[in-house]
N, C-alpha and C positions, 0 to 999 in steps of 0.2 A: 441529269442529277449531278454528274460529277463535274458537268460548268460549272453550277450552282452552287458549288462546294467549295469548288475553286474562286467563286466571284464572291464568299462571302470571306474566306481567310485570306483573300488581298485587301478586300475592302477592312479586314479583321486587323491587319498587318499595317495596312497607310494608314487609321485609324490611332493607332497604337503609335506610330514612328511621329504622326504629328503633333500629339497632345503631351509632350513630356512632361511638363510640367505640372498636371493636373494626373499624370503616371506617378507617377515622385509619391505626389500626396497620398494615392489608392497603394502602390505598394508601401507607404509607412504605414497605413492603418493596417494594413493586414498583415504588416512584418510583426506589428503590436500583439495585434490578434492574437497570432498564433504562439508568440513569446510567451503573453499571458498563460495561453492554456500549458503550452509545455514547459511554465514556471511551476504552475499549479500541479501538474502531472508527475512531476520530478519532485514535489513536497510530498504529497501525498503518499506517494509510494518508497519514498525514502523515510518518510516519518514511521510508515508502518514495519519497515526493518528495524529502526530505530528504537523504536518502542516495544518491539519484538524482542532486540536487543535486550533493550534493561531489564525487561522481564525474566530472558532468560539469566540473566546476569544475576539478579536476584534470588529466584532459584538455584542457581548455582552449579547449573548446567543445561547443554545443550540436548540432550538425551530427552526422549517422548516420554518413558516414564522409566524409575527406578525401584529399585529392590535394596533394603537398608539391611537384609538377614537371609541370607540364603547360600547354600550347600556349594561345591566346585563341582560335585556329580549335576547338580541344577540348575548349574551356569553353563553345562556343557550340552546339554538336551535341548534347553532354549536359545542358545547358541547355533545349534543346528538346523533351527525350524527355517524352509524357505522366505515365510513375511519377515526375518527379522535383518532390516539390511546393513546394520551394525551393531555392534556391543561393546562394551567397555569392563571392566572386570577389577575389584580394589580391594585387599586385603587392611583393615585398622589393625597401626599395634598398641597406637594411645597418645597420649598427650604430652607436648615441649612443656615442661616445667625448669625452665630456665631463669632465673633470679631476673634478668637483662627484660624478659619479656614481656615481664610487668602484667603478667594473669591474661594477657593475651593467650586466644585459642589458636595454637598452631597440633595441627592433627600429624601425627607419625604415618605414614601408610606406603603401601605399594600400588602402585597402578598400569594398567595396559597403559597405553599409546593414545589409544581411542578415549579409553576414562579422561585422561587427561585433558585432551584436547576438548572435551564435553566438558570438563571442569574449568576451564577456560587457565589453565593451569600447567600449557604446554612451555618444555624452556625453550624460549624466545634466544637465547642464547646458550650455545652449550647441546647439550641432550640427554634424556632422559636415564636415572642409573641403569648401570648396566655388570658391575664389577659388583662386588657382595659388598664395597665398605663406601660406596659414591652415594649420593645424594643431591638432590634439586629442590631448591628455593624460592620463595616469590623475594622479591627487591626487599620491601618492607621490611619483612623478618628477619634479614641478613643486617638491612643498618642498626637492628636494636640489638641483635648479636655482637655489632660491631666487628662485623668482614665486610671485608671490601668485595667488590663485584670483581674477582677476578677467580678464573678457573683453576681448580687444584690446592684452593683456600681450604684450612683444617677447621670442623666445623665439627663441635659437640655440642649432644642435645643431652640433656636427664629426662626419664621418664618414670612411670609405673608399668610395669604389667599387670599386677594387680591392683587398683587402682580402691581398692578397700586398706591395702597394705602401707608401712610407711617403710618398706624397702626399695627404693631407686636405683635405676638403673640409668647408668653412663655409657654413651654410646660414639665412639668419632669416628667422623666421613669424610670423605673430599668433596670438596664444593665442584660438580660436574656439569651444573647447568640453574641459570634463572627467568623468573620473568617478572613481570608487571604483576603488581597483586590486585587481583577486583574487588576494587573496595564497594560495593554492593553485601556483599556477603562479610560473616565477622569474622570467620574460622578461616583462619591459610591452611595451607598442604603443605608437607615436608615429604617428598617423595623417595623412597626409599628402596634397594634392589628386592626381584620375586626372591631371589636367594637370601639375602638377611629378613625378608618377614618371612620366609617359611619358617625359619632356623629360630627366628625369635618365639614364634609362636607355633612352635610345634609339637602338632599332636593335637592342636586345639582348630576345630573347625567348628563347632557350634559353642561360641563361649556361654557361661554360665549366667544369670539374670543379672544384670548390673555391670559385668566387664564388657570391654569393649575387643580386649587383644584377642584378636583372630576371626575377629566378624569381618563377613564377606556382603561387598554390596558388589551390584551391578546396574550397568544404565543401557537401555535397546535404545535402538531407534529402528521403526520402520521406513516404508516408501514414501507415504505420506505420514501429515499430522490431524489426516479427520480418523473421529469416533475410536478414538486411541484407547479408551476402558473398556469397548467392545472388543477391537481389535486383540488386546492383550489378555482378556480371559480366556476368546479361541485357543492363540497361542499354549498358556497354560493349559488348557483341555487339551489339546491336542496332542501335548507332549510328555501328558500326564505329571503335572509338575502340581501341587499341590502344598497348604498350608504356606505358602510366599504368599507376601503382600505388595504390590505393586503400587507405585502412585503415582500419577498423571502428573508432569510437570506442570509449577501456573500457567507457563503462557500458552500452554495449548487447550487448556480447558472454554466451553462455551463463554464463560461470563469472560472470561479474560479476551478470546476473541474479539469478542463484542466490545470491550472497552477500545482494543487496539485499532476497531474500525471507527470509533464514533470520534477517536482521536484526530485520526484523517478526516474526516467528515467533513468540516471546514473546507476543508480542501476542494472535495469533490462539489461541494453545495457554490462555493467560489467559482465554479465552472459554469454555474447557471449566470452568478452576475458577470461572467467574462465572454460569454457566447451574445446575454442583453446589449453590452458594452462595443461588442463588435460588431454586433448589428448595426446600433445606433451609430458609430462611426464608419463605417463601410456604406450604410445605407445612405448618410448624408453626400460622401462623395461621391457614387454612383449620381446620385441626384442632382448635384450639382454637375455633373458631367452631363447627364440628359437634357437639366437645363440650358447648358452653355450651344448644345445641337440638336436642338431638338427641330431648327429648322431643317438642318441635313438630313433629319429622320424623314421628316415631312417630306421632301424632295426626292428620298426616295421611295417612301409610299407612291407619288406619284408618277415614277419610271416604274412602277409594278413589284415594287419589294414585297412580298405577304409579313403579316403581322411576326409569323412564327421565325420568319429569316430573319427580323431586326432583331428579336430575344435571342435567335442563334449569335447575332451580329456581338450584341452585349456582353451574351455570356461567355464569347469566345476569349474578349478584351480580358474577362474578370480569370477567367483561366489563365491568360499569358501574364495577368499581374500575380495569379496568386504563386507559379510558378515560380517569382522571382521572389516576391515575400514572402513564402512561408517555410521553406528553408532558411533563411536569414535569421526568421525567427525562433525555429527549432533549435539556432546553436545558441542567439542572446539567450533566449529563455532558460537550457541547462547550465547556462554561463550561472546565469543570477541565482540559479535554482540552489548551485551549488554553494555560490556567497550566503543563499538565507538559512541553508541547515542549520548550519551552528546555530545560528539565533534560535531555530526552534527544539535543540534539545534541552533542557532540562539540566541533566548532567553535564555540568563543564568541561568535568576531568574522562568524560567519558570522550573514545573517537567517536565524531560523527561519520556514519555508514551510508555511503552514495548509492544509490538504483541506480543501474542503467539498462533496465528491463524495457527490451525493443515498445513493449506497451505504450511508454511513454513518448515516443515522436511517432510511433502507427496512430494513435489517441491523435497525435494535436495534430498532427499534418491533417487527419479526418475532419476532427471537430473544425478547424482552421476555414478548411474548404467548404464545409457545410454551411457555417457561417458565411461565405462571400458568395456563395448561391443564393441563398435564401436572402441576404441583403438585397441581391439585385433582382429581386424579381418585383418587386414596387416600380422601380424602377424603369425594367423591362417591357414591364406593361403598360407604363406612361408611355414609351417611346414606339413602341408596336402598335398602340391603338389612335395614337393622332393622325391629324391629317393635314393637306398641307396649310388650310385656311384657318385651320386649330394652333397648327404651330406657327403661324407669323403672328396670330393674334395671344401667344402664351403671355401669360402675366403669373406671377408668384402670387396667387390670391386662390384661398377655399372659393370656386368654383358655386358652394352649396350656399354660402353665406351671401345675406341679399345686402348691399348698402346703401345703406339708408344717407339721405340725400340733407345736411343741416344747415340751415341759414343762422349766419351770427352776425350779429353787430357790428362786434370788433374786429371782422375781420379774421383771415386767416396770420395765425404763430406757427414760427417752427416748431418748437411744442405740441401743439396741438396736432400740426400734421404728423409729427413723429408717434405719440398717442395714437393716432387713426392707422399709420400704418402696421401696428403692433398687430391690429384685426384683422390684416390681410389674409393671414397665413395662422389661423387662430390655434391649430391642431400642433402647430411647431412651435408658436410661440408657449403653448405651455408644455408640450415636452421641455424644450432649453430650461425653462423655469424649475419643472418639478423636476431635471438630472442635477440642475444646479441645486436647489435645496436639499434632494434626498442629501448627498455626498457631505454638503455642510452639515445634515440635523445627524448625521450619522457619525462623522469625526467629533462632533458635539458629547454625545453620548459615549463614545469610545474613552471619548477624552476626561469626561464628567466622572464616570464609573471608574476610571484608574484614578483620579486626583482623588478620590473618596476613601481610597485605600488607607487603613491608620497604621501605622507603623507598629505604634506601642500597645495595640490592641493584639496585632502580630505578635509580637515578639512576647508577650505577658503570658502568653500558654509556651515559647519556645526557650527564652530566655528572659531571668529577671533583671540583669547586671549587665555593663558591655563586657565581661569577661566571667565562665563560669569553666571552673576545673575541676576535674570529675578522676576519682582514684581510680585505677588501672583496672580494678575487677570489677566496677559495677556493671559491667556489657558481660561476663562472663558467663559459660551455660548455666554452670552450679549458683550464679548469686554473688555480689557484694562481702566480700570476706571486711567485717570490721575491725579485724584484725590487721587488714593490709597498711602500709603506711605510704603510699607511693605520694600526699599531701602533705609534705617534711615542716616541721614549725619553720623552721629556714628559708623555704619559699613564703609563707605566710607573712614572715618579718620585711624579709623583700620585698612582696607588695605593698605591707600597710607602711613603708617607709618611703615610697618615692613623695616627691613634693606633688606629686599630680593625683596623689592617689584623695579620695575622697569618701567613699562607705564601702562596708561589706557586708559578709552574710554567712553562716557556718551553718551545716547541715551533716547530723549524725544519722547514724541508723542501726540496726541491729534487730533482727528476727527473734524470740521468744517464746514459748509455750505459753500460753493463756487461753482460760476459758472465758467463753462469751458468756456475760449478765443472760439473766431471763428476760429481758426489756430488750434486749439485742437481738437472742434467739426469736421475740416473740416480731419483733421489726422485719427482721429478715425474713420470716413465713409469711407474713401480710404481705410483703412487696413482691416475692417470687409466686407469683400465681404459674399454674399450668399453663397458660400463655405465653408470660414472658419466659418462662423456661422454654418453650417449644423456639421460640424467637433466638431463645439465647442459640441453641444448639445449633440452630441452623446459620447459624454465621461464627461463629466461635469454634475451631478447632480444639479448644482446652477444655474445654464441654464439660467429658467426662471427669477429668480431676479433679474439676471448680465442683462439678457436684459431689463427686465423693469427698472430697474434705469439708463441703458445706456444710452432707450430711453428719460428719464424725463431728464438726462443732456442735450442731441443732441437738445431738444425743446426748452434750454433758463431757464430751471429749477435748484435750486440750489441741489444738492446732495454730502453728504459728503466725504469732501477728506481728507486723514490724512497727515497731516504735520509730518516733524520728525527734532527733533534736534537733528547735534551728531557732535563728535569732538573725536582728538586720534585715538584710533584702531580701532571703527568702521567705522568711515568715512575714514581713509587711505584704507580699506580693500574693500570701496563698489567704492572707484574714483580708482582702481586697471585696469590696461590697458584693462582685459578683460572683463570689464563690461561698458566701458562708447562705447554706442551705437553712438553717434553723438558729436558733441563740444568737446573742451578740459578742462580741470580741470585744476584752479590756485589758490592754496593753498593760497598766499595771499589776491587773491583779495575775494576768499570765507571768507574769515576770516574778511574781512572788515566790514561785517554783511548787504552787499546789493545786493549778489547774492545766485540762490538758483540753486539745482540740481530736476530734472524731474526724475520719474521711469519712465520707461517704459514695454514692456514684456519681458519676459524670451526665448524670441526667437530672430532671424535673420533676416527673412524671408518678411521683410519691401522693398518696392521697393524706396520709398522718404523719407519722417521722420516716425519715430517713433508716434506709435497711443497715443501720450501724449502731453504735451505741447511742443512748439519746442524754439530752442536754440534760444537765442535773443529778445524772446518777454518778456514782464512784467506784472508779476503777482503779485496782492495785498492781501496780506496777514493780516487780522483786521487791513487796513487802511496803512498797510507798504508796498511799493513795491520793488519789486527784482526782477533782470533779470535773467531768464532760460542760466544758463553756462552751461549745457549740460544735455544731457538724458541718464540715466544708465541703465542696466538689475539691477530684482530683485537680495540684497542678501537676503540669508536667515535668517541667526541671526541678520538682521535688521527688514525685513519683516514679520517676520514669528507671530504667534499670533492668537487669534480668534477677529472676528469682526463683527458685527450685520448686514453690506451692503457688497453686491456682487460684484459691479462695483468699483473700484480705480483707481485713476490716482496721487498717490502719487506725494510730492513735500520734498524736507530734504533744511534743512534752517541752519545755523551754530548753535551751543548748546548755544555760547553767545547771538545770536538775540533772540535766541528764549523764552528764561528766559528773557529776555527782553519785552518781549511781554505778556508772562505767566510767572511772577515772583513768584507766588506762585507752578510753578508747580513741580511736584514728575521725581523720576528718573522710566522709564520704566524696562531700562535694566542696567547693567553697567561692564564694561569687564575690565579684567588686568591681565599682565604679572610678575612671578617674576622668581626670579634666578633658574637653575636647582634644586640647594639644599634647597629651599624651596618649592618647590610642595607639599610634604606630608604634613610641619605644614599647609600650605594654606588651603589644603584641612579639614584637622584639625580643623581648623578657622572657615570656613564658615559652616561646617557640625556644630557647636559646638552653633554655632550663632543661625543657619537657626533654630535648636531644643529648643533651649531657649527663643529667642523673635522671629521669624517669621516663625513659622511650615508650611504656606502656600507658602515661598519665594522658587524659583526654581533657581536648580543649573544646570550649566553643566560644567562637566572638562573638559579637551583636550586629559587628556590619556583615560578616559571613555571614549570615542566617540571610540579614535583607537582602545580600547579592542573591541568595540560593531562592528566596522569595522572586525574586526578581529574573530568575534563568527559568522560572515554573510556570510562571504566567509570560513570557517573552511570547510563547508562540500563539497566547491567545491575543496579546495586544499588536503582537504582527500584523497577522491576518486582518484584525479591528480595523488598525491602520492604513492597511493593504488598500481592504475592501473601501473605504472610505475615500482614500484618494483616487482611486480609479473611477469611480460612481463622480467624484468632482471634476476629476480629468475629461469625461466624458461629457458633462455636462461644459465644459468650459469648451472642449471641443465641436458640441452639438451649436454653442454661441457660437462660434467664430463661422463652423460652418451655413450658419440661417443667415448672417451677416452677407454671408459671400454667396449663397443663392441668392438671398433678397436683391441686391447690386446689380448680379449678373442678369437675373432677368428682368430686371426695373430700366437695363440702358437704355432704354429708347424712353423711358417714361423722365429720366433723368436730363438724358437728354432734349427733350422737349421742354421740359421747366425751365432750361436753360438758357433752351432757345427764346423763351420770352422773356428773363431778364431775374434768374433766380443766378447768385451769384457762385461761386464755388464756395467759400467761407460758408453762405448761409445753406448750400449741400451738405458742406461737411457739417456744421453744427444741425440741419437736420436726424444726420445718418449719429453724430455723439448723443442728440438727445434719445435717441433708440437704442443707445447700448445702454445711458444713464437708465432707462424705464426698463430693460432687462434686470441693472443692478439691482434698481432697488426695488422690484417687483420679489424677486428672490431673495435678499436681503430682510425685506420684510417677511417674507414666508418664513423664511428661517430662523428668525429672532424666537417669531412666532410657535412655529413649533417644536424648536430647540431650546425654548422655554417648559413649553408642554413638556417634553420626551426628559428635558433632566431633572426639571419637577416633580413630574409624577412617577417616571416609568426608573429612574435611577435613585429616584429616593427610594421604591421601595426594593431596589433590588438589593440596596446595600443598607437597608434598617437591621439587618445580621448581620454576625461573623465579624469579620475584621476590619470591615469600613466603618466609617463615619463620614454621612451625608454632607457633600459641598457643593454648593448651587453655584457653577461656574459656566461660563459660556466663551471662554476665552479664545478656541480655533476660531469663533466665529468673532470675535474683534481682530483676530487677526488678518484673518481674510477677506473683511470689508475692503479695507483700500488695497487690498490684491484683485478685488473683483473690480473697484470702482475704476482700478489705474486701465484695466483690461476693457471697460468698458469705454472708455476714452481711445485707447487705442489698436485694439481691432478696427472700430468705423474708418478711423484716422490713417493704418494701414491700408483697409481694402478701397477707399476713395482714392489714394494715391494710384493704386493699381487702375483704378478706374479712368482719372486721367488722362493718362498717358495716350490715348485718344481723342481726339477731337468730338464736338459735337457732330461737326457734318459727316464725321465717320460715321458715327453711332447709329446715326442717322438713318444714314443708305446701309448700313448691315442690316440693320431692323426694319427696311421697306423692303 
């Protein structure tokens, strides 16, 4: 047994040291191989920290679940419990009301160590107070204060402590420590020592309904993050802590798991087309390897080799190759893994977050290996079951396939013969075919489905203008102060004065006590059936407010409705065909200043009117009446905002009535357009502006949104991409490889043609017209079905939402004369190889 073991890892070893060349080949396919998987392995699993990330980033901490209200006696109990393997603990004293901060929420507080670092809110530089008058920063906040980043900088904040009161309090620190602000969340931290918030707010440990100074939260974290709502009631049982509310951060809850896996999903699903992919390229060169010796097999079946020693013989070669390729590929593959991150986050400004979880090279070394086993056992058993009178008579021809025997007139064409040979091998010639077309109908569609993308369908729910500036408080918790002025006439004048500048768009607003008409009461009970309220609740956290202030209108109560004034490009974009739900829009009689426009929902799904006011009745406005001309869906960059009530029933009034009404009042928002070649200085402008007099004033551009469009969908047209080129790589590979079986095992058949007067030219234009009938065998398929697949299957994917349908097939004119050039010269390559041999070699190798 141990000769035998010995006689096949020499014969395993001279095997190996002779064929270098056809080595080379078998370890690039498998250095690929296994790249692939531990490209895909390292996305996968860095996407889902990633994602993990912005979630928790969102929420606004790392912590399992936290607590918004509770005791230092009941932070101290649950603190002690064995499940709980950290905590964080933070005292509110209230809010930066700094002139500089422009209604920006910057929170006053104290925090543990832990809080902080869950808050994503640790200083990065510096460290956290420690002395009763120091203080820590995020970056953000300190430029709109205008302090510099340096330590020991004097820094006053004004607050409330009663936050009902109009007595302010002043307060100054020394600048001890900052960091990076996470712009995910709206609210900064201003961290402040345990000793000045005791001192501030002392005496107060349960503040009263509506203050904030002296409330205490905290954040746990367990060992793990499964069944954390169970987890955490034990907890509270346990330690008898009672009346605290606790809640489950997003990202650890079911549904959010589940998105964070389906996000990966791609990835993992990519490992089924990268194991097909490796097959189909590992299995071709094993195969052509068997083909090239399949005499030497023969020969030694007849010295007495058993079947099972030649598969031992095979699989030993495919182990000394994957040895040397799939390490190789372990380091390209976290090489590129690491270049594709970025492209798949989302967030720009966010770090992308690397895995290097051992998972990911134990995976692909495995998967790696499993694939160049399983390739080779076709293979294997070609070469174990011949015999030696089998293998001098091999021919590259389906064995099962009868041919059939034609008499023609004219004679044999290269042509013709090259056509015939295509049905040698009938089982391979349409794999090559169908790797080659999937890969083209697939970048087809890839390709079809993103060119379909419409921009201004985009941008008409996110922006109406390439420039819209938004005053400082409309993202604030309390709501848009109309009173703020952070939109100066001075800017105004600035923009509408450059030479590039071209339209604009003014947008008021202001909240007011009004009662709902009986047509509106009676709208809104017809459309809120017990269904859609059960609907509503279960996805809407604001639930209960939106109903109670529902109910306080439906009773004859007055509840605030917001008025909006606008004119120009916001109001052309929101009276747009596919928002006005009922009535029509008349530009001049709206402009009269005695008609007004109704919102309504963001849906269809109304059977009579609209659950808002309905067209034609008259609504009085402080004492002014105007008839409802129609009901519109929300937009967004009119709508959008924070606001202190749940329940709306929006009314928009023209920008002149409305300054009419409120002539003192501020601009909320204000939009405009200029020429192509002023975008940059524009952008220029406001940035230059918003830094000098209003650090709290918010921008949005129009190419920012498409880049942010464009970093959100990156990771699905990646993959798209990915997936696509690989399925054609493969398929280009699976040609070259049928080429160079066909060749290798036709020499003698070649040779003979030769020998009786077929000349090399009319060889090689045989072997060119059989790459030309690969081309356009698949060519044609592909026209064909990449016809079908963007006609049907991508028209209707994008007949919604923000495409509009373009019948394009343009990879595939691209890659006609890449296939056609490849078809010409693969034959044209492997006939040179072929060559370089004599007939009369050919000859006696193959007798």
């Amino acid at each position: 047994m141990k000769e035998q073991k010995s006689m096949i890892r020499t014969l395993t070893s001279r095997s190996f040291q002779k064929n270098k060349g056809r080595n080379l080949a078998a370890v690039l396919a498998i250095t690929m191989t296994a790249m692939m998987f531990t490209t895909l392995f390292t996305l996968a699993q860095s996407l889902t920290k990633n994602v993990t990330e912005m979630y928790l980033r969102q929420s606004g901490t790392k912590a399992h679940t936290t607590a918004k209200q509770i005791t230092d006696e009941q932070i101290e109990l649950l603190a002690a419990h064995p499940d709980v393997r950290s905590y964080g603990r933070s005292i509110v004293l209230g809010l930066a009301e700094n002139e500089r901060l422009g209604g920006r929420q910057v929170e006053i507080r104290y925090a543990s160590d832990q809080y902080a670092k869950d808050d994503f809110s640790y200083p990065e530089t510096g460290h956290m107070p420690e002395q009763k008058n120091e203080i820590a920063l995020d970056t953000e906040t300190l430029h709109q204060l205008g302090i510099p980043l340096e330590l020991g900088e004097t820094v006053t904040l004004e607050w409330r402590k009663d936050i009902f009161s109009d007595q302010v309090t002043s307060s100054t620190f020394t600048l001890c420590g900052w960091w990076e602000r996470n712009h995910s969340v709206y609210a900064s931290m201003a961290w402040v020592s345990e000793e000045f918030a005791l001192e501030a707010c002392a005496g107060i440990e349960e503040p009263a309904e509506g203050q904030i100074c002296g409330l205490r939260m905290m954040g746990i974290t367990f060992a793990d993050s499964k069944h954390i709502e169970e987890h955490t009631d034990r907890v509270l049982a346990e330690c008898g802590v009672s009346g605290v509310e606790f809640q489950t951060v997003l990202a650890y809850n079911e549904e959010t798991q589940w998105s964070i896996f389906m996000e990966s999903l791609p990835m993992y699903a990519g490992m089924i087309l990268v194991f097909l992919a490796g097959y189909l390229i590992i299995y071709n060169v094993f195969q052509i390897s068997v083909a090239s010796d399949i005499q030497f097999y023969g020969k030694l079946k007849t010295l007495g080799m058993e079947t099972r020693q030649i598969k031992k013989l095979i699989y030993g070669q495919s182990s000394r190759l994957s040895l040397l390729g799939i390490p190789v590929g372990l380091i390209l593959g976290y090489i590129l893994g690491i270049l594709l991150i970025p492209a798949l986050i989302a967030d720009q400004s966010a770090r992308p977050v690397l895995s290097a979880n051992p998972v990911i090279f134990i995976g692909s070394a495995l998967f790696a290996w499993i694939t160049v086993m399983i390739s080779c056992m076709l293979p294997a058993r070609l070469a174990g079951k011949v015999s030696p009178i089998e293998a001098l008579r091999y021919t590259d021809t389906d064995t099962e396939v009868k041919r059939q025997i034609k008499k023609s007139k004219t004679g044999a064409s290269l042509s013709k013969m090259a056509w015939s040979n295509l049905g040698r091998n009938r089982k391979r010639t349409l794999l090559v075919i169908s790797s080659l077309t999937l890969g083209l109908v697939l970048m087809s569609y890839f390709y079809a489905k993103n060119a379909s993308f419409d921009v201004e369908k985009y941008l008409i729910d996110m922006c109406v203008a390439d420039f819209q500036i938004d005053d400082a408080t409309n993202q604030i918790a309390g709501g848009y102060d109309p009173e703020s002025n952070t939109i100066q006439q001075e800017l105004v004048d600035q923009v509408t004065g450059m030479e590039v500048f071209e339209k604009s768009g003014s947008l008021y607003s202001r909240q007011i006590p009004m009662l709902l008409s009986d047509r509106a009461c009676e709208n809104i009970r017809s459309y809120y059936t017990r269904e859609r309220l059960d609907d509503f609740a279960s996805i809407d956290p604001t639930f209960p407010q939106w109903k109670e202030e529902c109910d306080r209108a439906l009773k004859g109560e007055e509840v605030p409705i917001t008025v909006y004034g606008a004119d120009g490009l916001i109001l052309d974009a929101a009276v747009g065909d596919p928002y006005i739900l009922s009535g029509t829009f008349d530009s001049e009689k709206f402009a009269s200043g005695d008609y007004a426009l109704a919102i309504g929902p963001a849906v269809h799904d109304f059977e009579s009117d609209p659950p808002a006011w309905t067209v034609g009745e008259t609504v009085s406005i402080e004492g002014r009446e105007f008839t409802v001309m129609a009901v519109l869906e929300p937009l967004t960059p009119m709508c959008e905002g924070k606001r202190a009530n749940a329940f709306e029933v929006p009314l928009i009034i023209s920008a002149d009535a409305y300054t009419q009404i409120w002539p003192d009042s501020n601009l909320q928002k204000f939009f405009f357009n200029v020429a192509d070649e002023g975008l940059e200085d524009a952008a220029a402008m406001l940035c230059e502006y918003q830094e000098r007099t209003a650090p709290g004033m918010n921008l949005v551009f129009r190419e920012s949104l498409i880049a942010q469009y464009e970093a959100e969908t990156r990771a699905t047209a990646v993959m798209g991409y990915a997936i696509s080129i690989i399925i054609a790589l493969v398929g280009v590979l699976n040609f070259v490889n049928s080429m160079v079986t066909a060749i290798i095992s036709r020499k003698r058949e070649f040779a003979m043609i030769q020998s009786i007067g077929m000349t090399k030219r009319q060889l090689r234009g045989m072997l060119t017209y059989e790459g030309f009938y690969y081309a356009g065998l698949t060519l044609a398929a592909s026209y064909l079905l990449g016809s079908l697949t963007v006609g049907v299957i991508v028209r209707a994917i994008t007949s919604a939402g923000y495409s509009t349908f373009r019948f394009t097939l343009l990879p595939l004119a691209i890659c006609t004369p890449i296939l056609i050039g490849l078809a010409v010269l693969i034959p044209y390559l492997c006939f040179k190889n072929l060559e370089k041999q004599s007939i009369v070699e050919r000859l006696r190798v193959e007798m």
